[in-house]
C-alpha positions in Angstrom: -8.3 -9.4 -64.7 -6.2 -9.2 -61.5 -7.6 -6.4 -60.1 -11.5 -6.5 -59.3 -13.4 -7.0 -56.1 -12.8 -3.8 -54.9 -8.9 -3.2 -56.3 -8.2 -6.5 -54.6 -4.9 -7.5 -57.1 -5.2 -11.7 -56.5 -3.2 -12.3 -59.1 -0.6 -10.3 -57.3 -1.7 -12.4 -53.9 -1.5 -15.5 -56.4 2.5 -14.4 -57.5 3.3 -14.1 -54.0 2.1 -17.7 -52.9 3.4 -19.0 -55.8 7.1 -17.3 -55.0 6.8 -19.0 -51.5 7.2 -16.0 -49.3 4.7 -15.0 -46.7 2.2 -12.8 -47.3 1.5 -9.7 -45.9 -1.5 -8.2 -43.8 -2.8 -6.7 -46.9 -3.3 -10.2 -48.4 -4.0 -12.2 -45.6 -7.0 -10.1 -45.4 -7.8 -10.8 -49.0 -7.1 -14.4 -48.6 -9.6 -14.0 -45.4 -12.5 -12.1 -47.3 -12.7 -15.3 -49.8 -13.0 -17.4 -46.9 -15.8 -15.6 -45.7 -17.6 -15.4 -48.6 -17.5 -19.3 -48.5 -18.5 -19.3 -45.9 -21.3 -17.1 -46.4 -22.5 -19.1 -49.2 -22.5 -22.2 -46.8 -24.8 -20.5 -44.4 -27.0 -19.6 -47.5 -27.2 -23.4 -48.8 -28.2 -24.1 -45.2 -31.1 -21.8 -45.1 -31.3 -21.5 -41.1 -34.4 -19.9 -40.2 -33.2 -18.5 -36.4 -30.3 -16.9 -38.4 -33.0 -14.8 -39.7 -33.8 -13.6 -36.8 -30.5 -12.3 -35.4 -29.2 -9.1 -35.1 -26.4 -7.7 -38.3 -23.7 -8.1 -35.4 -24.6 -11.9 -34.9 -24.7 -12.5 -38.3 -21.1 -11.3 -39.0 -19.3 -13.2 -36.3 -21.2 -16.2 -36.9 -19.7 -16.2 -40.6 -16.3 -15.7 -39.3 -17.6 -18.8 -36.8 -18.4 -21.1 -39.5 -15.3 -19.7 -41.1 -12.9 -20.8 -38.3 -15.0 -23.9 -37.9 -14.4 -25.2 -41.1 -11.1 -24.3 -40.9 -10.4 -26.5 -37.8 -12.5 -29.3 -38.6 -10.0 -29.3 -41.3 -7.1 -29.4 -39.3 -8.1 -32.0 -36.9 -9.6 -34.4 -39.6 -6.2 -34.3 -41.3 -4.5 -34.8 -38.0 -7.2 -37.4 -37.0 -6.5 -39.7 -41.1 -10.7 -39.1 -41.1 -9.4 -37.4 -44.8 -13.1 -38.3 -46.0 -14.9 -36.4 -43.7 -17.3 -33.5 -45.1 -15.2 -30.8 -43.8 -12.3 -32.1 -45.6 -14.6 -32.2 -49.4 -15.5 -28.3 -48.3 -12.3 -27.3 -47.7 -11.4 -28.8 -51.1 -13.9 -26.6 -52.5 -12.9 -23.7 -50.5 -8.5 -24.4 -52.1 -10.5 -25.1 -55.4 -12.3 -21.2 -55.4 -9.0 -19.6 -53.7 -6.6 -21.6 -56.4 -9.3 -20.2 -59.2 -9.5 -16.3 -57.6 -5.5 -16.2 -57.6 -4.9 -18.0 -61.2 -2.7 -20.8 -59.4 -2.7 -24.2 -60.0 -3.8 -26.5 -57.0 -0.1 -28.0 -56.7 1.1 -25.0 -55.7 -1.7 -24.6 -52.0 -1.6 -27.5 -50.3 -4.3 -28.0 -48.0 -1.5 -27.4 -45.1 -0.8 -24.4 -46.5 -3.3 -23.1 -47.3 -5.1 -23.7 -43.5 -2.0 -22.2 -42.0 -2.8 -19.2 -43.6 -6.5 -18.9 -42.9 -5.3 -19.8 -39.1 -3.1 -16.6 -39.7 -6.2 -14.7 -40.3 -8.6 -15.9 -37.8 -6.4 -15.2 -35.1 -6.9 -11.8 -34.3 -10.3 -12.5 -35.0 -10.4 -14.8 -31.9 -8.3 -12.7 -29.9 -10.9 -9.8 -30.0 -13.1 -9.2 -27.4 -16.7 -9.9 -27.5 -19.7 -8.1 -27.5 -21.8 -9.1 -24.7 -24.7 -9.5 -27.0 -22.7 -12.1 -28.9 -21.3 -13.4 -25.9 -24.6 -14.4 -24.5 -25.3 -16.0 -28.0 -22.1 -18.5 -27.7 -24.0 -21.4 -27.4 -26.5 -21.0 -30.9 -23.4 -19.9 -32.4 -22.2 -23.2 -31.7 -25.2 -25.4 -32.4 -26.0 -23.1 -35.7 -22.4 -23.6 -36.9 -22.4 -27.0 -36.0 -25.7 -27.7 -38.8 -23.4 -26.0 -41.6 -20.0 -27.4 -41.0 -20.6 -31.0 -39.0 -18.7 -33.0 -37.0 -15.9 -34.7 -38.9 -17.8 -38.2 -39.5 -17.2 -39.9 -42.5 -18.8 -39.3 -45.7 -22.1 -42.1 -46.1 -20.5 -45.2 -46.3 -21.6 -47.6 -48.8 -24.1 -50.1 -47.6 -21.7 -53.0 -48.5 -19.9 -51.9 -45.5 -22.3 -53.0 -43.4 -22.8 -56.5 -44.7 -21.9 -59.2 -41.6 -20.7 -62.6 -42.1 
């Protein structure tokens, strides 16, 4: 059962993490290709009709966008205490699907952890350079990744919060 998804061993990725030591390239790009396929099912639940319309190059960076947003919407709502924030309950998810691909129990992938190593993946990702196509395209990469992965406001408060004396 370890080996599927293309002779991807995540059960082997799963011993590593579980031993503590750092993993390799070869991993890290495993670990990376179940974040994007998060991700990719994030976009899909969205359903964003001017994705549709972009180019196959726009469409893979902008998974890798929504990728690294979530990822550092994350971070900051951890950093900020905002800990019931939506990115914070899709991140869950996304430790809940990783845990489940590498047969490890939760306990052993903190949320720390595990965003450290995403943040290991995504940053040669960042440091390449861009096409000018997607260059020009910054700015609805921005506003579409912004409608999957939103601001880090709190999740709907209960209406008895908003009850004044």
């Amino acid at each position: 059962m370890g080996k599927d998804r293309g002779q991807i061993n995540y059960t082997a990725i799963g011993e590593q993490l579980s031993s503590g030591k750092e993993l390799d390239d070869k991993f890290l790009g495993a670990l990376f290709s179940i974040g994007l396929e998060y991700a990719s099912g994030l976009i899909k639940d969205k359903n964003l009709y001017l994705l549709g319309q972009q180019a196959d190059d726009f469409k893979k960076y902008f998974t890798v966008a929504v990728f690294g947003r979530l990822v550092g919407m994350y971070d900051k709502a951890i950093m900020d205490g905002t800990t019931k924030s939506e990115s914070v309950s899709l991140f869950e998810k996304l430790r809940d699907v990783v845990c489940t691909r590498l047969s490890i129990p939760k306990e052993l992938l903190p949320g720390d952890r595990l965003s450290s190593l995403f943040n290991k993946s995504l940053d040669p990702f960042y440091e390449r350079e861009l096409s000018p196509a997607i260059s020009a395209s910054m700015e609805l990469v921005g506003k579409l990744a912004s409608e999957v992965i939103p601001n880090n406001l709190p999740k709907a408060v209960g209406i008895d919060s908003f009850i004044l004396d």
